[in-house]
N, C-alpha and C positions, 0 to 999 in steps of 0.2 A: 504494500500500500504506500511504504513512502517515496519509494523507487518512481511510482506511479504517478502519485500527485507531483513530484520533482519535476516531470516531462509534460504532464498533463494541464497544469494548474493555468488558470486565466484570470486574470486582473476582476475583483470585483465579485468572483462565484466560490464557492464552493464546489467542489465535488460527490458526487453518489458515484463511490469505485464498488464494483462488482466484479466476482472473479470467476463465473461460471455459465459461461464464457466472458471474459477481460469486457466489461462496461464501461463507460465512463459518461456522467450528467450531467451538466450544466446545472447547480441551484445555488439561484440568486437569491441573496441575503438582506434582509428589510435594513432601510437606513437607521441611522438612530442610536447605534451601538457597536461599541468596537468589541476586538478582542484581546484579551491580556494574560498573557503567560506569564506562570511566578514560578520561579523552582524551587523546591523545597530542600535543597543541597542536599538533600537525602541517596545513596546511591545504593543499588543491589547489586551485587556479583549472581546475574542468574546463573554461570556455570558454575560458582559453587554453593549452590543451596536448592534444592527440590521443589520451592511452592510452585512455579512454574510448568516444571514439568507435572504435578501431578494434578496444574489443572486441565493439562492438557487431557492426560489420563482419566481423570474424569468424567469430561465431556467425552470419553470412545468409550467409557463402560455404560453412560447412561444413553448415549446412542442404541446400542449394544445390547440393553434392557427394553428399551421405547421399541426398536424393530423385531424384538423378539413375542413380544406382547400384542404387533398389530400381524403379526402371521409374517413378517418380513424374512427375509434370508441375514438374518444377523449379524451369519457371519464376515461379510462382505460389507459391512456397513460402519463406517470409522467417522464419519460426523453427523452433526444434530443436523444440517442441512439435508441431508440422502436422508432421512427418515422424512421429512417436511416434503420433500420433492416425492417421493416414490407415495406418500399416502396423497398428493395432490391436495394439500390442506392448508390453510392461511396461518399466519405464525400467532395469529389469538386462539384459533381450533388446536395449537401444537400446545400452547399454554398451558389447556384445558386436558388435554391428554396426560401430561406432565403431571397433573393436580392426580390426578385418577389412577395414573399407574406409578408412579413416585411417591415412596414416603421419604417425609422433613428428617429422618433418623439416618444418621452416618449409615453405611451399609460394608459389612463387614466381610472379608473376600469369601469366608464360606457361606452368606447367603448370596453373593454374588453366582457362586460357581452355582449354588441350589437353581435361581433363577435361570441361568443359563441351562445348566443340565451339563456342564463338565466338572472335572475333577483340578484340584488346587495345582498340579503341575501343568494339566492345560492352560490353566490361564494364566502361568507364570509362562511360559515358555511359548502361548500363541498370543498373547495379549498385554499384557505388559511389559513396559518397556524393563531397560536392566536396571537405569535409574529407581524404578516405583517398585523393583521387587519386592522389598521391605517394608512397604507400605500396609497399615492392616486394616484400616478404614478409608471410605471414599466417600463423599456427599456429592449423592448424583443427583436429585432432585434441587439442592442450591443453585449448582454450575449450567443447568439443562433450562432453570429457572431465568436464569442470569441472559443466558444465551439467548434465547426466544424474543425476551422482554426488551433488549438492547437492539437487535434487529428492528422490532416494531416500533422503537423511538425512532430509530435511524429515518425507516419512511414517512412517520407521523411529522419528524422534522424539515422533509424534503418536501410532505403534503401540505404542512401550515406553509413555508416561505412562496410553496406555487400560488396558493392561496389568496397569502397576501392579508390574513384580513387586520383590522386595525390595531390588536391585541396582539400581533404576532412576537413581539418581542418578550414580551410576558408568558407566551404560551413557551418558545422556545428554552426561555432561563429554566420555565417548570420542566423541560423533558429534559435538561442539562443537570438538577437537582436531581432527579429522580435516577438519572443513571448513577450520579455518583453513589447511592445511598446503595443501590443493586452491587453495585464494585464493590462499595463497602460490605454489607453485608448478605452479598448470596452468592458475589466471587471473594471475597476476601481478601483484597489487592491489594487497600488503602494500606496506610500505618500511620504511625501518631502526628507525626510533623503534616504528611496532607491531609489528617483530619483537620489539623488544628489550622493549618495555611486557608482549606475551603472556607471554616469557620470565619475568620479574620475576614477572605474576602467575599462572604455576602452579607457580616456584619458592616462592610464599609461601602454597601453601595452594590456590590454586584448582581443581577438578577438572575443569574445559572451560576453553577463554578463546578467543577467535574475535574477529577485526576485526569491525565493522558499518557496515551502509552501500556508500557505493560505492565506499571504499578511498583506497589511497595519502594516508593521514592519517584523520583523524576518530577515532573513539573505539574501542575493545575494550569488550565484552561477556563477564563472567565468572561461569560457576556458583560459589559458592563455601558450602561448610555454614555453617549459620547459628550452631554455636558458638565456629566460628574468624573471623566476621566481625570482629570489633572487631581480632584482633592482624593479620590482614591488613590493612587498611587502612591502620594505621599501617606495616606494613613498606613495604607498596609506596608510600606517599607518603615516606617515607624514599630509598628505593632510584632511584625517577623522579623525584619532580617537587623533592625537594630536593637535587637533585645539580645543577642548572638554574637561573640565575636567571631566563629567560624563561618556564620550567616553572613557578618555584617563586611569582611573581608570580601565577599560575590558578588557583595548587594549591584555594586554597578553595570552587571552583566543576568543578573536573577529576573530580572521584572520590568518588562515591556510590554507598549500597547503594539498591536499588530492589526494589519488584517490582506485578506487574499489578496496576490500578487501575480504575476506573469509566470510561467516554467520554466525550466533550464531550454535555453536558446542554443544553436549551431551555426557560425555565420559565414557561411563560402566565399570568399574570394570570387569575382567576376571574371 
């Protein structure tokens, strides 16, 4: 996706990037509000620590569970998309499946293997990767929750800006809150400093604010109207990154207003 919008990106829009088969949309973005990225100087080594990978693992065992429960060929089926595509079903009808055939209780590999119908070295050695071997619980109804729900904002957010209607900027900050709180709690990606950075910035102004990225550190993404930009900034670099001298040493390079721009250009000689 970043690759993507690198090449892709136009002055002014947004992107709807889809990868089955390579899409790319045009969605233009209502005036009235910029956008602000803060970092939370927080940083994750994903190769060495698991949350990662085992939410990847997650979303293929509850795949995995979903296709086996609608009569699907299970075994062939490695994301929450091939289940949504092969039942022909809208991603509120997947939600709703999820509710019904998923319970909120971690699921433990021997009721995994029960539900499947194989045995604990099948699913070590056809199923999970080497990383999650030693994994003994899985929350496939959070991550499967997570997935569905984040998809449906993605279009609801591409369907308010077609829209247009006079609220739009409001509806938007409400589906940019609500993803983060899903991040938060149904992938479990956040950690304390972008709890605490989101908090800061929709106490000072911002009308969405949402992690970005693949979590546990890296930066927040915030709607914010473009005539309280300038007193925001200064509040939230007050409030984070000068209460820190680790923070407060970045601050010049942590927190900026932004918004869509042109893509990487290639310029031929004549």
């Amino acid at each position: 996706m970043d690759q993507s919008i690198c090449f892709l990106a136009e002055e002014g829009t947004a992107k709807l990037i889809e990868f089955s088969p390579l899409r790319a949309t045009d969605v233009r973005l209502p005036r009235g509000a910029a956008f602000v990225i803060a970092n939370s100087c927080v940083e994750m080594n994903k190769a060495a620590t698991s949350h990662y990978n085992i939410r990847v693992m997650e979303c293929r065992l509850a795949t995995k569970l979903l296709s086996k429960s609608k009569g699907l060929d299970w075994e062939k089926m490695s994301r929450l998309y091939d289940v949504q595509t092969k039942l022909g079903v809208s991603l509120e009808e997947m939600l709703t499946i999820v509710e019904e055939v998923l319970h909120p209780e971690p699921y433990s590999t021997e009721e995994i293997c029960k539900c499947l119908g194989i045995t604990p070295e099948e699913l070590r050695s056809q199923i999970l990767s080497q990383n999650t071997q030693d994994v003994s619980t899985f929350k496939l109804y959070q991550r499967a929750k997570h997935v569905y729900s984040e998809a449906a904002r993605v279009l609801e957010f591409k369907k308010i800006c077609n829209e247009a209607p006079a609220n739009a900027i409001q509806l938007l900050g409400e589906l940019m809150n609500q993803s983060y709180i899903s991040c938060r709690e149904m992938y479990e990606c956040s950690c304390p400093e972008l709890d605490r950075l989101v908090d800061i910035c929709l106490q000072f102004g911002a009308i969405g604010s949402r992690l970005t990225g693949a979590g546990w550190g890296g930066c927040t993404v915030s709607m914010v109207p473009t005539d309280k930009l300038s007193t925001f900034l200064k509040n939230v670099k007050k409030a984070y990154y000068q209460t820190d001298i680790q923070r407060l040493a970045l601050e010049n390079n942590s927190l900026f207003a932004t918004k869509p721009g042109r893509g990487a250009l290639v310029f031929v000689e004549a």
